[in-house]
Each structure stands twice: as structure tokens, then as C-alpha cells.
mmCIF file of the C-alpha atoms, coordinates in Angstrom:
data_MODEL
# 
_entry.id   MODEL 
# 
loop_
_atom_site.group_PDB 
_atom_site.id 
_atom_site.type_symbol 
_atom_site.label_atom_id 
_atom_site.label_alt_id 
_atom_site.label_comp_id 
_atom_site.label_asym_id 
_atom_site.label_entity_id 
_atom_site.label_seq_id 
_atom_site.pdbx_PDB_ins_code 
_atom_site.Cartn_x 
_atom_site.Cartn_y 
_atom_site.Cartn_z 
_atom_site.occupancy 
_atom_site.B_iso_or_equiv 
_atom_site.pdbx_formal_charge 
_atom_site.auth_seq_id 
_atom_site.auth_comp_id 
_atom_site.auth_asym_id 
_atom_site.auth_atom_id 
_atom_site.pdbx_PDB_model_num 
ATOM 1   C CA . UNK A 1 1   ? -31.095 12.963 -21.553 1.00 0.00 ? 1   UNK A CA 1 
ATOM 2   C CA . UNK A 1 2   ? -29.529 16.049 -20.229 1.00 0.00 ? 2   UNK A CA 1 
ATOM 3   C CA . UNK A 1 3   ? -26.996 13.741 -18.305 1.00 0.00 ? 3   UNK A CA 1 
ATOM 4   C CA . UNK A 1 4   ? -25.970 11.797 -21.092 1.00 0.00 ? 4   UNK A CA 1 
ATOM 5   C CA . UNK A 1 5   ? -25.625 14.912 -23.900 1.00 0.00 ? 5   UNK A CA 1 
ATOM 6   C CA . UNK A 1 6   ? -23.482 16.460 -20.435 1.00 0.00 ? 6   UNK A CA 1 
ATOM 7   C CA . UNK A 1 7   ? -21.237 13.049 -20.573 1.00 0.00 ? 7   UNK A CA 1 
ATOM 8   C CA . UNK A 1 8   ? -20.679 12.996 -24.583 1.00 0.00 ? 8   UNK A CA 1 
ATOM 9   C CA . UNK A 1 9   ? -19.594 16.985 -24.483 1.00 0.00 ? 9   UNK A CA 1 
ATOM 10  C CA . UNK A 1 10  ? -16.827 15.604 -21.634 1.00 0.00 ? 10  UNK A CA 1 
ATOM 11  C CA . UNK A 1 11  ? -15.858 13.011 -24.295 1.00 0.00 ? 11  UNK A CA 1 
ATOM 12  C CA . UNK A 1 12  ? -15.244 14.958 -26.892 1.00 0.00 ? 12  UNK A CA 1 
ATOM 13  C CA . UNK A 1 13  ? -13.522 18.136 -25.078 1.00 0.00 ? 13  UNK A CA 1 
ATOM 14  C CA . UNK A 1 14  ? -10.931 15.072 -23.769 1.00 0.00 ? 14  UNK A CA 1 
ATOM 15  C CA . UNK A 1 15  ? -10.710 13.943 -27.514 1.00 0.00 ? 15  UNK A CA 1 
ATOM 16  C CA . UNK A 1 16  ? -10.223 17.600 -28.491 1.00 0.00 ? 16  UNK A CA 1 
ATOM 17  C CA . UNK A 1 17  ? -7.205  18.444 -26.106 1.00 0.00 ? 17  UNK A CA 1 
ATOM 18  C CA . UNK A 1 18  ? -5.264  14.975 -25.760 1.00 0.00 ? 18  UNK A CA 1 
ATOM 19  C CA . UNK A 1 19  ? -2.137  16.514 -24.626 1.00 0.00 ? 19  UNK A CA 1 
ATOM 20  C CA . UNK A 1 20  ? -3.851  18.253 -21.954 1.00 0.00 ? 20  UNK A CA 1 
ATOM 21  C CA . UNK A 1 21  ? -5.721  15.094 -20.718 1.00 0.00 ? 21  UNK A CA 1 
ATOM 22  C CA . UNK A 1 22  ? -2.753  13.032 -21.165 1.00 0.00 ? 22  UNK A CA 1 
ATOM 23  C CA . UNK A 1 23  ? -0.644  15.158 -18.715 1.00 0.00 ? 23  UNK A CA 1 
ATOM 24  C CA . UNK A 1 24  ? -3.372  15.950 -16.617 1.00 0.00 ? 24  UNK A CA 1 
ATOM 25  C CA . UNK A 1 25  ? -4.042  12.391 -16.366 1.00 0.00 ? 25  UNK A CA 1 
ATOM 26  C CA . UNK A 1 26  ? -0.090  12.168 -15.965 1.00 0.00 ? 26  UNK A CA 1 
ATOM 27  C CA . UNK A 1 27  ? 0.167   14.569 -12.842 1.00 0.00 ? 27  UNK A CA 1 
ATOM 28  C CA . UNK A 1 28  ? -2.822  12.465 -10.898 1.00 0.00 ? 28  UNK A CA 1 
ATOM 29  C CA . UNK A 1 29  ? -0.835  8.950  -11.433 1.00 0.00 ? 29  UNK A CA 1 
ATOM 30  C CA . UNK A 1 30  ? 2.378   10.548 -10.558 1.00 0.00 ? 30  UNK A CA 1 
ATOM 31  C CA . UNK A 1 31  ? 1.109   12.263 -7.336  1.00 0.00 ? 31  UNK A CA 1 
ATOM 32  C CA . UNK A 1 32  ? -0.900  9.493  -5.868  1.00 0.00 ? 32  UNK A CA 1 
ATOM 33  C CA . UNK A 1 33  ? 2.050   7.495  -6.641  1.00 0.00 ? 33  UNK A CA 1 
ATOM 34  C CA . UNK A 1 34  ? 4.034   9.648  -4.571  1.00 0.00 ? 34  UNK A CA 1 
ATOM 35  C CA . UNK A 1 35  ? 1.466   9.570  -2.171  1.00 0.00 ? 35  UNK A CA 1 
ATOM 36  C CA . UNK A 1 36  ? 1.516   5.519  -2.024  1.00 0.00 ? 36  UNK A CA 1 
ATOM 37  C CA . UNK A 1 37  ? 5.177   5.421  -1.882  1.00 0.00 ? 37  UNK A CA 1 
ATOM 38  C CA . UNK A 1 38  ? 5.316   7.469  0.741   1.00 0.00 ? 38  UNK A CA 1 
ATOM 39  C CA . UNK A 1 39  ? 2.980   5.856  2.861   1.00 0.00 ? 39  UNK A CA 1 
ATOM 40  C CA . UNK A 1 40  ? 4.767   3.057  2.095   1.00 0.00 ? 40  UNK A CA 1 
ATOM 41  C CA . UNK A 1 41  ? 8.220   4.365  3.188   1.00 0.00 ? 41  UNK A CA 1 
ATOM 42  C CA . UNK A 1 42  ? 6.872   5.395  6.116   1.00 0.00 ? 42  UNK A CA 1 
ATOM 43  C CA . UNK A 1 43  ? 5.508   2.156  7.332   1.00 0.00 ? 43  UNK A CA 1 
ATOM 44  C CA . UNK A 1 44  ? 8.950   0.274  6.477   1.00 0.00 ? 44  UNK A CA 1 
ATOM 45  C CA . UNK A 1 45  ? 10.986  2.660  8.512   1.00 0.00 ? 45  UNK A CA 1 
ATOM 46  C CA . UNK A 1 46  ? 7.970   1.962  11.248  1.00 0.00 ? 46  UNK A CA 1 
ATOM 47  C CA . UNK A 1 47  ? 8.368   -1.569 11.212  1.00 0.00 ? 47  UNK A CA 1 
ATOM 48  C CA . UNK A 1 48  ? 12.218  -1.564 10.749  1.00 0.00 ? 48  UNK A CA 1 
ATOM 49  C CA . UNK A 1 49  ? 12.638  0.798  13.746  1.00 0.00 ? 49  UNK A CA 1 
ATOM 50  C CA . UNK A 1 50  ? 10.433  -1.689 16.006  1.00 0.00 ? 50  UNK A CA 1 
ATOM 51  C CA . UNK A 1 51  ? 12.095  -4.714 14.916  1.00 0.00 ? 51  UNK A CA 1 
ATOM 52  C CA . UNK A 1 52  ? 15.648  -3.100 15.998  1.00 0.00 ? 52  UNK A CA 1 
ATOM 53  C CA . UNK A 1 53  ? 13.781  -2.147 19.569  1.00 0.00 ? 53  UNK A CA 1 
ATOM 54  C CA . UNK A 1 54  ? 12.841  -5.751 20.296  1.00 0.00 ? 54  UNK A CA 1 
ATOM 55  C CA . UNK A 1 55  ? 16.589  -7.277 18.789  1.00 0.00 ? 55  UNK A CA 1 
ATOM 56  C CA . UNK A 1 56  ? 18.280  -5.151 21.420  1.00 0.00 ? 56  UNK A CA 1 
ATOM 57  C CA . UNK A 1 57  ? 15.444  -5.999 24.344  1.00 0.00 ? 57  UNK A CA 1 
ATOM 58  C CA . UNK A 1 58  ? 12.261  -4.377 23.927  1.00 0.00 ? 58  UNK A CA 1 
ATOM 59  C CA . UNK A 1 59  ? 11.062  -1.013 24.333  1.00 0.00 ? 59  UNK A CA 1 
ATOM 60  C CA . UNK A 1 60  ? 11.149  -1.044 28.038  1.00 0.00 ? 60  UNK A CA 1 
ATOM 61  C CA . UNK A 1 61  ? 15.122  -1.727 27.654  1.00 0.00 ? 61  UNK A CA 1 
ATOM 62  C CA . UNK A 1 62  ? 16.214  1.746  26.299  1.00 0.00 ? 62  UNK A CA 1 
ATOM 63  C CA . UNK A 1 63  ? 17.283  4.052  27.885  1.00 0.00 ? 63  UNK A CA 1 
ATOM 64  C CA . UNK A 1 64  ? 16.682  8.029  27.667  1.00 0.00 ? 64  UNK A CA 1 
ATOM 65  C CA . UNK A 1 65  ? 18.229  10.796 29.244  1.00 0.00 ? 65  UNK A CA 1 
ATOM 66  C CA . UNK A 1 66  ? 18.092  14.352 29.478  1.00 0.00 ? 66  UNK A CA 1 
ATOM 67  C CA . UNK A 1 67  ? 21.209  16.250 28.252  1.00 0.00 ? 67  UNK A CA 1 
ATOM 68  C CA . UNK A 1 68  ? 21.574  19.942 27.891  1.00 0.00 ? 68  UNK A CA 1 
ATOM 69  C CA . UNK A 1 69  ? 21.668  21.641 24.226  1.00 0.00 ? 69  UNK A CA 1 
ATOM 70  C CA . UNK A 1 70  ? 24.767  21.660 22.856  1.00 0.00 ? 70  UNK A CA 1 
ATOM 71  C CA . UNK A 1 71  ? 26.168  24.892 22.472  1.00 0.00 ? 71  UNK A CA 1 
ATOM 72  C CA . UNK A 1 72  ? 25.962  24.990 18.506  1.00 0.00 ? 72  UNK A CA 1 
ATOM 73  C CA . UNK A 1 73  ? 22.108  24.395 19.121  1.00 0.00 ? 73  UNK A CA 1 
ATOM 74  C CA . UNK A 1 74  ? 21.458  27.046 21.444  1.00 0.00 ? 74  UNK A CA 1 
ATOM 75  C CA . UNK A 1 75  ? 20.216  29.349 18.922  1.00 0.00 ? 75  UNK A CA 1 
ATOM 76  C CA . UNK A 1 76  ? 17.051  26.535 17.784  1.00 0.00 ? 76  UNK A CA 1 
ATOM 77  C CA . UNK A 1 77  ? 16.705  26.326 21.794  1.00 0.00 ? 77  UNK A CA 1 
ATOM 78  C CA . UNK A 1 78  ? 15.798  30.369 22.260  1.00 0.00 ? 78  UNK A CA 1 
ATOM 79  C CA . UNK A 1 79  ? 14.159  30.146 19.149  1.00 0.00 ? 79  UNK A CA 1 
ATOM 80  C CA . UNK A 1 80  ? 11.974  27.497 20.001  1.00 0.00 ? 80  UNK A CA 1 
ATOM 81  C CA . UNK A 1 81  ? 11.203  29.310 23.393  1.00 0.00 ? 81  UNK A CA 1 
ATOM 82  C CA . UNK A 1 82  ? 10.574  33.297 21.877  1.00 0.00 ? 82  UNK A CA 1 
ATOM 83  C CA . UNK A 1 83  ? 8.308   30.697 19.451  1.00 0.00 ? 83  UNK A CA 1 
ATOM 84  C CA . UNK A 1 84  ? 6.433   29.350 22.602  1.00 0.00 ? 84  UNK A CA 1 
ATOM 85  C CA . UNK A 1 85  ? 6.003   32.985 23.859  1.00 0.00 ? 85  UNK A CA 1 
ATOM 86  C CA . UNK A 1 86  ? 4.851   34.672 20.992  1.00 0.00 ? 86  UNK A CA 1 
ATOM 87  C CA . UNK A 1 87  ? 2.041   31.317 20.492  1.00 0.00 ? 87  UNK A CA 1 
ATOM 88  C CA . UNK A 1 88  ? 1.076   31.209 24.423  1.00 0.00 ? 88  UNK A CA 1 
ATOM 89  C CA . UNK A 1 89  ? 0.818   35.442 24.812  1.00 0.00 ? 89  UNK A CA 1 
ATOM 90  C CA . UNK A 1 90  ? 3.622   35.682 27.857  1.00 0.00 ? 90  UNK A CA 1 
ATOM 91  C CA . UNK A 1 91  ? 7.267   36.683 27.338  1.00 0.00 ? 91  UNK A CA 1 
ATOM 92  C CA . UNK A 1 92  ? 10.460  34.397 27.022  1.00 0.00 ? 92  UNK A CA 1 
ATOM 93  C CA . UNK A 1 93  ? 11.752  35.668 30.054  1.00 0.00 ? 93  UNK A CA 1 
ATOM 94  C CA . UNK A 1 94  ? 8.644   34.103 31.876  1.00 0.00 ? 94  UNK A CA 1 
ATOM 95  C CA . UNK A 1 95  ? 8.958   30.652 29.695  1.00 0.00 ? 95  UNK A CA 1 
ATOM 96  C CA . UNK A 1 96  ? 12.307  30.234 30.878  1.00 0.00 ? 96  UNK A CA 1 
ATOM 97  C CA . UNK A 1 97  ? 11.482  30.746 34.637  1.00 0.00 ? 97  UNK A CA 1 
ATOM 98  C CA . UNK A 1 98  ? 8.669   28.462 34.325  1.00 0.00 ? 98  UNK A CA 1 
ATOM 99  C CA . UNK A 1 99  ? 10.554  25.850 32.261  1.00 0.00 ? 99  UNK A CA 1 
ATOM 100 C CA . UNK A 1 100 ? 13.405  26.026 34.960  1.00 0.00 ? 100 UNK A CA 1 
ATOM 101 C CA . UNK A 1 101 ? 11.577  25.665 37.460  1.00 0.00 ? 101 UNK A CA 1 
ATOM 102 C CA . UNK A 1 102 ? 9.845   22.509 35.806  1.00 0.00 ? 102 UNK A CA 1 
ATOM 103 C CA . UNK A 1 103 ? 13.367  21.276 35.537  1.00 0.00 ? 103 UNK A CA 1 
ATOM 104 C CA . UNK A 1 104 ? 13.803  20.938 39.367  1.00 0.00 ? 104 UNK A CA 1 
# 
């Protein structure tokens, strides 16, 4: 009996505040909405970017090289590498000797 008097006081608090419950109820749909469509989204672009992979030869058919950072990126590069540093304990100076070295 305890559940059920528990279950009618939820009723009526929802009765008693509608505009609360209604935008509560409001920001749930909305966000698992969002949540949906961006699942969604994601598994278009997925399938879209496969489908162009296999009209120009397959996977095995493209190409990648590496290129230097462009100048006007340098900035993200060091960043990236002080970033490295600071999560791995050693210095940039080292990161950059080991990641040249790496390189050749």
C-alpha cells in the first residue's frame, strides 16, 4: 500500500505543477531527439564517406602521404607537442628529438 499511496502523491505533484512537467517533459524529448539525430547524422556521413571510397576504387586505392605543417599551422604543431610533454612527464625538447628521429 505504501507503493501505491507513493505513486498517487507523484500524480498529483505532476497535476499540481503542469508547466514544470510540461517543460521538463519538453527538455527530455528535445534532448534525446538531439541525441537520435545525431546518431543518425553520424551514420549517413559514415555510409556516404564509404560509398565515395568504393566509387573511386576501394579503400586500398587511396593514397596518403606525409606532408609537413604548413607554416600557418605551426603554432597547433608545438602546441600539440608541449601538450604531449606536459601528459607523458618529459620536455618538448626531448619529444621533438624522439619524434625526429621516428621520422627517419
Amino acid at each position: 500500500m505504501h507503493l501505491l499511496n507513493t505513486i498517487v502523491v507523484g500524480f498529483k505533484e505532476i497535476w499540481a505543477h503542469k508547466m514544470r512537467s510540461l517543460l521538463t517533459m519538453l527538455g527530455i524529448i528535445l534532448g534525446v531527439a538531439s541525441l537520435v539525430a545525431m546518431a543518425a547524422l553520424t551514420k549517413g556521413m559514415e555510409n556516404s564517406m564509404k560509398e565515395t571510397m568504393i566509387a573511386m576504387g576501394g579503400a586500398d586505392k587511396v593514397l596518403v602521404d606525409e606532408a609537413d605543417v604548413p607554416p600557418e599551422q605551426e603554432h597547433l604543431a608545438n602546441e600539440y607537442l608541449d601538450w604531449i610533454a606536459r601528459f607523458a612527464g618529459g620536455k618538448p625538447q626531448n619529444i621533438r628529438q624522439v619524434l625526429a628521429t621516428a621520422r627517419q
